[in-house]
N, C-alpha and C positions, 0 to 999 in steps of 0.2 A: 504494500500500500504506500503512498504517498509518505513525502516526507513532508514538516510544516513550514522549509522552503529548500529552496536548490541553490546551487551558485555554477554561473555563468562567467567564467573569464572573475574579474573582479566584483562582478556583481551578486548581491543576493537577491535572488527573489522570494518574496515572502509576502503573501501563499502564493502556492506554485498553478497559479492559476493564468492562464496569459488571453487577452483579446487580440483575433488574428485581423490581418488586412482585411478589408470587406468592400472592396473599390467603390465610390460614390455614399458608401456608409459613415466608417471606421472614422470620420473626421471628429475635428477637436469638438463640435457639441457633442457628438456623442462618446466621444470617450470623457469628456466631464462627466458626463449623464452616471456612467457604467463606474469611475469612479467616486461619487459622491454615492450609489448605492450601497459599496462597498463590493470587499472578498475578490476583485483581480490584484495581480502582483505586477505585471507588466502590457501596457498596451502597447500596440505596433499601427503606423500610420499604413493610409493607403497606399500600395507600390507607387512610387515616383522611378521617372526615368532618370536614371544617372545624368548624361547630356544635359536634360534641363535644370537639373540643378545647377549645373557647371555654369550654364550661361544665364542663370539666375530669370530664370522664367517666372512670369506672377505666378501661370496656374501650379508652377511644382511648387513655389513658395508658398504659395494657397495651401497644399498638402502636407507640406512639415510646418504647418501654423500651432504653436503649443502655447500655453500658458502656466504659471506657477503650480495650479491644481495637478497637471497633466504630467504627471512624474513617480516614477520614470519610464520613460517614453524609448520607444525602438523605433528605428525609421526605419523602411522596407526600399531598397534599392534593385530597378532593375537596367541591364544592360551587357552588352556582347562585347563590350569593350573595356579590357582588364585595365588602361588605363583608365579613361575616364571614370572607372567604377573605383580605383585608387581616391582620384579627385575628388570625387562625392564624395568618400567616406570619411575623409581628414576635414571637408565641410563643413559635415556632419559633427564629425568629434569638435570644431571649435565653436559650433554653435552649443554646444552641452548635451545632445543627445547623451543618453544613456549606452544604449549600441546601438549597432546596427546590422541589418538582415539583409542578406543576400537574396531573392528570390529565384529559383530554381522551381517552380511549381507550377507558375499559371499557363495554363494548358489554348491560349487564345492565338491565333494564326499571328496578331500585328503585333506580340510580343515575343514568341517561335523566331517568327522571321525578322533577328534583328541578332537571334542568334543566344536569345536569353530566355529566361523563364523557363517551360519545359525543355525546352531545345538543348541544354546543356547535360540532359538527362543522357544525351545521344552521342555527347563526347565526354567520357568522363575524366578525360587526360586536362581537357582544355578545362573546364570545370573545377579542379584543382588547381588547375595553373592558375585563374581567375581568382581564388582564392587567395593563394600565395599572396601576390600581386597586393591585392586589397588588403591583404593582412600585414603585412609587411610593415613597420613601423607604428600600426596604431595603437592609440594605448588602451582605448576602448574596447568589451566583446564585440567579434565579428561571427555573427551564426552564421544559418544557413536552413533558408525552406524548401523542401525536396519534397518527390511524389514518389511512389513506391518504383516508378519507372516508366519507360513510354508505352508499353502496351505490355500484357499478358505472356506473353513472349521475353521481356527483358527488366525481370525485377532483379532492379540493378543497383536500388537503393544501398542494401547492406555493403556492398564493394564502394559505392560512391562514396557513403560516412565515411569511412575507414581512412580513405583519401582525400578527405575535406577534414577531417579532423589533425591529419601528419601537416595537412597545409596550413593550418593554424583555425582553423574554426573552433569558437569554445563551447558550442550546442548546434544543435542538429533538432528542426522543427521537422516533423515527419505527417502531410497528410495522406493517409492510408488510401490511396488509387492512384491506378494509374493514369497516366497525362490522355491515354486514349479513351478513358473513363470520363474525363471530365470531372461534371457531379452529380453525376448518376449511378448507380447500381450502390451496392455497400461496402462501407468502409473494410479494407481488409487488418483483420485486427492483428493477425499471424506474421502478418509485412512486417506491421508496425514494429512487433517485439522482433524478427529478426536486423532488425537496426540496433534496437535497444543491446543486442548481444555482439552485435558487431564493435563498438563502440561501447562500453563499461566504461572507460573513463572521462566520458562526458556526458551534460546529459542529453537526452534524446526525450525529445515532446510532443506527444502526441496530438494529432490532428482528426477530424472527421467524424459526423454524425454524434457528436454530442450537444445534448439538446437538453439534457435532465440532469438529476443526481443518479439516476440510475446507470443510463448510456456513458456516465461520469465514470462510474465504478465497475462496470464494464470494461473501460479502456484500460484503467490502470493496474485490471486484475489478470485480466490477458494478454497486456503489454509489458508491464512490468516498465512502462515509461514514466520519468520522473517527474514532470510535470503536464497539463493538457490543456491547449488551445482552441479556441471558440470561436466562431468567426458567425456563420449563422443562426447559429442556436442562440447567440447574444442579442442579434437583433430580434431574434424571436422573443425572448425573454430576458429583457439586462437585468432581472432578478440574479439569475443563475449564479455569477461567483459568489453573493454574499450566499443562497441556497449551499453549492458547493463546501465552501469554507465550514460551515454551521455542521453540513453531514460529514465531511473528512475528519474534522479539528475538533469541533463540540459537541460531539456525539448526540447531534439531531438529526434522525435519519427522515425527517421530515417537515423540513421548515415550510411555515404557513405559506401560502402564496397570497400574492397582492391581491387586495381586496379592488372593490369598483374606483373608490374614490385615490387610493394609492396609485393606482394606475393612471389616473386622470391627472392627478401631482407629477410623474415622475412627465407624464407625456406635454404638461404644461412649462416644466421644466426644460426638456431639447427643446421644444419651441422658443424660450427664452433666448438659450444659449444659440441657436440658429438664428434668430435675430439677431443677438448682439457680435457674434461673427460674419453674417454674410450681409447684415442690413433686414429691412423690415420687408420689406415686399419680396425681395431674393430668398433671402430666409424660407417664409410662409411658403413659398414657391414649391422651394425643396422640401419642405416637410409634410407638401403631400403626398408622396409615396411611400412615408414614413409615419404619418396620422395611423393610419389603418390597420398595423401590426400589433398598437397598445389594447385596441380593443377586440381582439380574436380570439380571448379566452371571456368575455365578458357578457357572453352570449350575443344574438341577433345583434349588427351591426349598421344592416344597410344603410337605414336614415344618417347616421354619422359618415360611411365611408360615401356616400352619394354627396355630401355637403365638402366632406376635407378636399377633395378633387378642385375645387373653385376655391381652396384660401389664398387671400392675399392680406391680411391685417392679424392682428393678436385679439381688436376688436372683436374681429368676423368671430375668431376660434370660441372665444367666451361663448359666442352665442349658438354658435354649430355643438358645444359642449352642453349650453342648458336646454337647448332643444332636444337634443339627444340623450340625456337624462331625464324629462318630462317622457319620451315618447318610450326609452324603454321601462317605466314602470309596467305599462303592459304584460311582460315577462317575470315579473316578479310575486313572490308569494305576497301575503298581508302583511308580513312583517316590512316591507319596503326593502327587502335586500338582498334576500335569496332567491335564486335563477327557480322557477318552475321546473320541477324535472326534466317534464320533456326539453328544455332547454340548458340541460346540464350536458351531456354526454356530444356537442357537437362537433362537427371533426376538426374546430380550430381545437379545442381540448385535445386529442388526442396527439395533434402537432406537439405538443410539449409534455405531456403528463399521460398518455393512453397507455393497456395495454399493449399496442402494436409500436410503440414509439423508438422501440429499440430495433425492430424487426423489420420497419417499414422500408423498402426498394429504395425511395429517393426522398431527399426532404426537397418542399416545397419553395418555389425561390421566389424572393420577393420582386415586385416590378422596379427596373430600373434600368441602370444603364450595364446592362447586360453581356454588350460587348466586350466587358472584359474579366467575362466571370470564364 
């Protein structure tokens, strides 16, 4: 089982719980969001291109935007070129990053073709080398996010750690599929731990399909990985690390879940923090494809997710929020608070809490910008 943290090059994390990249997610509201909940140890920005950092691009610097709460922070770097991926990363270390993460994992053609993300999967000489390279001088940890290989045919993971770790890597993020997998089918959990065994003396963190406490202690019982990373299951529920934390550490094997009005706070909260990062009307913009995930355990939604679609004010939201707490009284017993059975059991419930949630073929993906999932 899990230890109550890990260490990373110079770093401790404590608790070993980390939030992954989540391109057009993972930004600075929402990881204040995820750390003011509490129970993560380390968050990681969206992948930025090496290049644009280098030539100081607004939208990468949009991307490693942090703030004092936001700590400590990993930035996710990708690119084919071992120089420039140097250059970012000494960037990085003088702006105060924490570390920083190589990406070796996303599996999308315009990031393939450029020679990075999954693609390095396919040379694992040049993949090491890249490593070296970046590694070379810094004083910061330099990880490394990996897929178990490019297809069913070349699970090539466990030889690749092995070779990323002699090249100076001080962890190894492992999500359990292959790059020809995408993110679909299921996580393979047997990958994951033949990395864990390849590599003993660093540690290796697991990736994929955890969504619960349950699928939590799944991965770290048949992994035997030291720490485990959350990318979708976070947005599904940024409950989850303090839930986690509570079942590992405080022997809660089942911490309450957010009630109606919790949910309503934490989701009024990103909308804040989305304002006061991207502006008010840009803000609200973005927060509509992000409105509609807080209320998927809260039963019937529609009236709410028909109305978040048109925000553009914090004004509007207030009122898309009292309306939608008037309309769903409907669904509730007398006591004003409890879901009507027949609207307990519905399949946003079992996205995070079902029986089938450990079991299920693919998690569900949020709408967005797609392209670079």
């Amino acid at each position: 089982m899990l230890s109550c943290s890990i260490q990373i090059g110079k770093l401790n994390v404590r608790p070993p719980f980390f939030l992954s990249p989540l391109a057009g997610y993972t930004n600075l509201p929402f990881r204040r969001v995820i750390r003011e909940i509490g129970g993560v140890g380390l968050c990681t920005t969206d992948l930025v291109n090496a290049r644009s950092l280098i030539e100081n691009n607004p939208k990468a610097l949009k991307l490693i935007e942090t703030h004092p709460q936001d700590s400590p922070l990993a930035v996710q770097i990708f690119g084919g070129n071992p120089d420039e991926m140097r250059r970012a990363a000494h960037l990085l270390q003088e702006r105060g990053v924490a570390s920083v993460d190589i990406n070796m994992g996303c599996p999308v053609p315009k990031v393939c073709n450029l020679g990075a993300g999954s693609a390095l999967l396919r040379d694992l000489t040049a993949a090491a080398a890249l490593v070296a390279t970046v590694a070379k001088d810094l004083a910061i940890p330099l990880t490394c996010k990996i897929r178990l290989g490019w297809d069913e045919k070349n699970l090539t993971a466990p030889t690749l750690a092995k070779l990323l770790r002699d090249a100076g890597a001080a962890a190894i993020f492992v999500h359990g599929r292959t790059r020809e997998q995408g993110f679909s089918g299921s996580v393979n959990l047997d990958g994951i731990r033949a990395v864990v065994e390849a590599v003993p003396e660093i540690a290796v963190i697991g990736n994929g399909d955890v969504v619960d406490v349950a699928s939590a202690k799944k991965m770290a019982e048949q992994t035997g990985c030291s720490g485990i990373s959350i990318g979708r299951g976070a947005f599904y529920n940024p409950w989850i690390f303090r839930q986690l934390e509570a079942a590992f550490f405080h022997n809660d094997p089942a911490p309450p879940e957010p009630d109606f009005e919790e949910r309503v706070r934490i989701m009024r909260r990103h909308l804040e923090l989305m304002v006061e990062t991207f502006g008010e009307r840009d803000g609200c913009i973005r927060f509509r494809k992000m409105g509609p995930w807080y209320v998927k355990k809260i039963g019937p939604a529609s009236a709410f997710n028909k109305r978040i679609t048109q925000l553009e004010s914090r004004q509007q939201f207030e009122e898309i929020v009292a309306f939608y707490r008037q309309w769903r009284r409907q669904f509730l017993e007398d006591d004003g608070v409890t879901l009507k059975p027949r609207y307990r059991n519905s399949h946003a419930d079992e996205i995070l809490t079902g029986p089938r949630s450990a079991a299920r073929e693919k998690i569900p993906v949020p709408a967005g910008p797609v392209e670079w999932w």
